[in-house]
N, C-alpha and C positions, 0 to 999 in steps of 0.2 A: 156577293158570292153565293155557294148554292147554298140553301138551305138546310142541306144533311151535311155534316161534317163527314161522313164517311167516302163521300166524293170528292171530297178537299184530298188532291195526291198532288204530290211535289210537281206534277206536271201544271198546277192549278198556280203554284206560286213561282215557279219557272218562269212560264210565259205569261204570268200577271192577266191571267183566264178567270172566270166566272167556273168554269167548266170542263174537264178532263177528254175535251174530244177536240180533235184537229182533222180538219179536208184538206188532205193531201193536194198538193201540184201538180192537176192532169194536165199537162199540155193542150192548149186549143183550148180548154174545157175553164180552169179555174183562172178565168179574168176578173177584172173588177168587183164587178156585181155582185158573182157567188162568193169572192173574197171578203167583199162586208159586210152582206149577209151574215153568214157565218159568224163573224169578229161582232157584230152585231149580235147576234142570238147568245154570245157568251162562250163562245168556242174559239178556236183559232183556225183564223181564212187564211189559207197562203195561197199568192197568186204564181204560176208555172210561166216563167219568166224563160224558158230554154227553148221556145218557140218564134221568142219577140227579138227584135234588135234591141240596140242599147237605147235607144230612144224610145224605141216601145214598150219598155219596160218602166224609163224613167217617167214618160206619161201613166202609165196603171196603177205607179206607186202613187202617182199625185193623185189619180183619179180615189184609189181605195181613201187615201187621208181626209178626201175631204167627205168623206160617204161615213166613216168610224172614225168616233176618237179613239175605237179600241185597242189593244193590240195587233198585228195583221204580221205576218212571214213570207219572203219571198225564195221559190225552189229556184237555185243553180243548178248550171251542167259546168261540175269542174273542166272540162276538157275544152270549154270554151276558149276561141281565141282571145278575148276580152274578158277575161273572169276576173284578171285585178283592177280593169276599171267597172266594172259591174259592183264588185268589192269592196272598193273605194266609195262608189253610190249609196250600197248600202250601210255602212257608216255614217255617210255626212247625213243620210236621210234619215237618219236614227231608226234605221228600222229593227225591232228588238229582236225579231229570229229568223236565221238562213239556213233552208234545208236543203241537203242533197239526194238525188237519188244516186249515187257513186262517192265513193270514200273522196272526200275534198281534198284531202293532202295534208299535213304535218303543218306548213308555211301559213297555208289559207286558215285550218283553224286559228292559230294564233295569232295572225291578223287579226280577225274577227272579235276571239276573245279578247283582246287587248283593247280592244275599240267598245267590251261591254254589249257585240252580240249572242245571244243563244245560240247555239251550232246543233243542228240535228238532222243527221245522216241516216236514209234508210237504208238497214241490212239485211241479208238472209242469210247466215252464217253466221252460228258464234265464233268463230274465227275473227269476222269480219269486224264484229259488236267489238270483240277484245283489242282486235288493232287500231279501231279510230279510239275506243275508252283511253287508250293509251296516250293517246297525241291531245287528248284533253279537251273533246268534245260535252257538250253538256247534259244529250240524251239520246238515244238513239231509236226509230220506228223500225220496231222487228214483221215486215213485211213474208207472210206466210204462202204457200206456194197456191193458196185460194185466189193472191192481190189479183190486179187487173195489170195489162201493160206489161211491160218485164218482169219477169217474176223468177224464182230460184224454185228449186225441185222437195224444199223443208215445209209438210203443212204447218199452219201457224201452232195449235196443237203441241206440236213437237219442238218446233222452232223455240216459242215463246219460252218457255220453262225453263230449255239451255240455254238463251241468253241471259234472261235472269239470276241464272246461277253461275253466267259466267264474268256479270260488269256489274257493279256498285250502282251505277248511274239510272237515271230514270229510264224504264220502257216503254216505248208506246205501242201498243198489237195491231197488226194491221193485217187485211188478207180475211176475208170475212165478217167482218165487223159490219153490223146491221142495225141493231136496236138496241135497247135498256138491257136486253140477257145478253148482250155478247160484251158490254162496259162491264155486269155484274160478272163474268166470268173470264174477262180480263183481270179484273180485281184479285180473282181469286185463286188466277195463278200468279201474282204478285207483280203484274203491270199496274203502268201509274196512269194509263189512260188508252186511251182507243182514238188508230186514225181510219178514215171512211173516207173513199173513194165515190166509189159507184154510188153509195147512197144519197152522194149532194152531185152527184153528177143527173141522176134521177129527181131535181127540185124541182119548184118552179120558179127559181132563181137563176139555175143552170140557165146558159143562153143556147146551149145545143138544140137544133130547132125540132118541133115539134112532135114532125112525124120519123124524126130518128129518133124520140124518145120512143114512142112507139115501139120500134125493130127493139129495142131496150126492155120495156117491159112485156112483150110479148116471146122473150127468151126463157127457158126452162132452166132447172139446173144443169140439165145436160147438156145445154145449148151454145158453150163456150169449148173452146181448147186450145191450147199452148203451142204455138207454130213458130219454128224458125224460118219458116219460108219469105217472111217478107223483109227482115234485115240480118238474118242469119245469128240472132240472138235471141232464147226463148220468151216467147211474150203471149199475154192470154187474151184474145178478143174472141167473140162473136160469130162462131162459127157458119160462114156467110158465103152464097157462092162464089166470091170473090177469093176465099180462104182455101175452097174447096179446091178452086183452080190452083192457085197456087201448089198447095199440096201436090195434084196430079202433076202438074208442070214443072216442079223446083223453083230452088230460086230464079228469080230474073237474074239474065246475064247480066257479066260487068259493065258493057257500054248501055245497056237500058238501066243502070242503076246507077251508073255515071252520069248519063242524061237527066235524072231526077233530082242526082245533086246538084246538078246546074241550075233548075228548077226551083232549087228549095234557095241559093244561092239570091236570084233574081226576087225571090218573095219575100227573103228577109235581109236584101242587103249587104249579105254578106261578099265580102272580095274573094278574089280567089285564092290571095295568097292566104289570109285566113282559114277560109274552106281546108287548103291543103293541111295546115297546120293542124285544123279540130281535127280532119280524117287522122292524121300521124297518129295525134295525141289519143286518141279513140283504141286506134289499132294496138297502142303500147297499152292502155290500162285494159280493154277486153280479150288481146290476143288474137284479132280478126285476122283473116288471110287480106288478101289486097282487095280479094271481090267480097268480102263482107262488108271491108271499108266502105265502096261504094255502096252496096246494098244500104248501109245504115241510113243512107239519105232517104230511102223508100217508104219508114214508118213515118216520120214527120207530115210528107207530103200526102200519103195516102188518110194519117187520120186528121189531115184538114180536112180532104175530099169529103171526108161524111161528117165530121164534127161540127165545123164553120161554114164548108158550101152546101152541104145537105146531099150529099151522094152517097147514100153507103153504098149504092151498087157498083161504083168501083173504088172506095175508101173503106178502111178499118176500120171496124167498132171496139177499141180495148177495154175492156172490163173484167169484175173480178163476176168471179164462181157465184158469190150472194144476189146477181142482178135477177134468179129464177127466184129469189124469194122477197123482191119489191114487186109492186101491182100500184103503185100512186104514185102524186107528184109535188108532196109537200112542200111548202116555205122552209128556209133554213131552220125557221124561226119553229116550226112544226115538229121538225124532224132533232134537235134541239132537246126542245120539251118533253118531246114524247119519250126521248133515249132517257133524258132524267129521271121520269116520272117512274118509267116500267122500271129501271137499272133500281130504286129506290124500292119499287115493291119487291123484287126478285130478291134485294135482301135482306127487307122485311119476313120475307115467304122464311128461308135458309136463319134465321135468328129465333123462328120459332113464335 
């Protein structure tokens, strides 16, 4: 465990962590490798399982176990047509925590918790923090409007402070989280720990290839901004000609966004009777029109295109707002350390 007890937060004895810091489930992005890493360096790896089929998921989980005896977490997409046998997996597989980016549902938590896994659901809304606190989730990552990918319109700043005062339950801040000062000033608005995105999307762990790290750390802070243009749901990437078009052009029509579902359909396996169902169930919890529905299939497919095939010239780069303040490409194990080390002097500095 760490060395300063002042880093010991209920998030440390939660997820049975060395360490109060979690890498989020980018999509495309947190596979195996950067999974345990992380779980390795003392943090918690979760791998973004809502890109994979059920078999690709059940292979990354074996992959991660045999890489960490550590802890490790897998992110769901409630709206999945297979989310109770996903569910099911992760129980028998004992895996200890499942996160959502989408309120999971009242059923699924307590599935979950009955089976003795952690449940932690990202929100942006105290509203949102109170309604899953309710149905007896175990923590919640209060994702600020800085995150990467989807994001809500609360900087974390504001966010964070009214979730904390509005759920009992641990929080974790997320949404510019960087270094040792942004752990030490999570602390100090009374978060039990810090999740990072972009900054282990930035490793040398990441498998995201090379020279799209690159287009990555050669972004400003003003280099990002939050478009509905590619699935008709705010989300923050890398302001990119490809983004720029978009914006001038609108969204892509229904049947080019329909076409991509099919697309995404064929790449992960999915049937169609499925497909239809995730589209329904999508369109009930986000309140899509019908062409949003189809749009939503555009983000998946576009941020393979530059994530896994290396195109960002016609794929998405999602990231949060902090990627103008990375310039390297640390080991987990780097990036780790170094948040301890600084988060440790920061409040050494503040004690006087």
């Amino acid at each position: 465990m760490s060395a300063d007890p002042r880093l010991q937060t209920r998030v440390c004895e939660l997820f049975g962590v060395e360490h109060p810091i979690v890498q989020t489930g980018m999509g495309w992005v947190s596979g195996a490798r950067l999974t345990a890493a992380t779980s390795n360096a003392g943090g918690l790896g979760i791998i973004a399982a809502a890109p994979l089929t059920f078999d690709q998921m059940v292979e990354t989980i074996d992959e991660v176990a045999k890489a960490t005896d550590r802890p490790f977490g897998v992110n769901l997409r409630t709206d999945a047509g297979d989310i109770d046998q996903r569910v099911d997996h992760i129980i028998a597989a004992g895996i200890p925590v499942a996160s959502f980016a989408q309120a999971p549902g009242e059923a699924i938590v307590k599935k979950l918790k009955d089976a003795g896994v952690v449940v932690v659901p990202t929100i942006g809304a105290p509203r949102h923090a109170e309604k899953v606190a309710a149905w007896g989730v175990d923590a919640v990552i209060a994702q600020g409007a800085e995150g990467g990918g989807h994001t809500g319109p609360i900087a974390t700043t504001l966010l964070l402070p009214a979730v904390i005062d509005t759920v009992d339950i641990p929080v974790i801040a997320a949404g510019g989280m960087v270094d040792g000062r942004s752990l030490a000033a999570a602390l100090a608005f009374g978060a039990d720990g810090i999740a990072m995105g972009t900054r282990f999307l930035l490793s040398s762990d990441s498998d995201v290839p090379d020279h799209v790290k690159a287009v990555y750390l050669d972004t400003k802070l003003t280099g990002t901004v939050v478009t509905t243009a590619v699935d008709g749901v705010p989300q923050r990437v890398i302001n990119t000609n490809v983004i720029s078009r978009l914006e001038r052009s609108g969204p892509l029509s229904f049947l080019q966004a329909a076409r991509n579902a099919l697309k995404f359909r064929a790449l992960t396996g999915v049937g169609y009777r499925q497909l239809l169902s995730e589209g329904l169930a999508m369109r009930r919890t986000l309140d899509l029109t019908w062409a949003q529905m189809a749009m939503a299939a555009n983000a998946p497919m576009m941020t393979k295109a530059a994530m896994v095939d290396g195109h960002p010239e016609v794929g998405i780069l999602p990231t949060g707002q902090v990627v103008g303040n990375i310039d390297a490409l640390p080991s987990c194990q780097e990036i780790i350390d170094s948040v301890v080390a600084e988060a440790v002097e920061v409040l050494d500095r503040l004690a006087g």
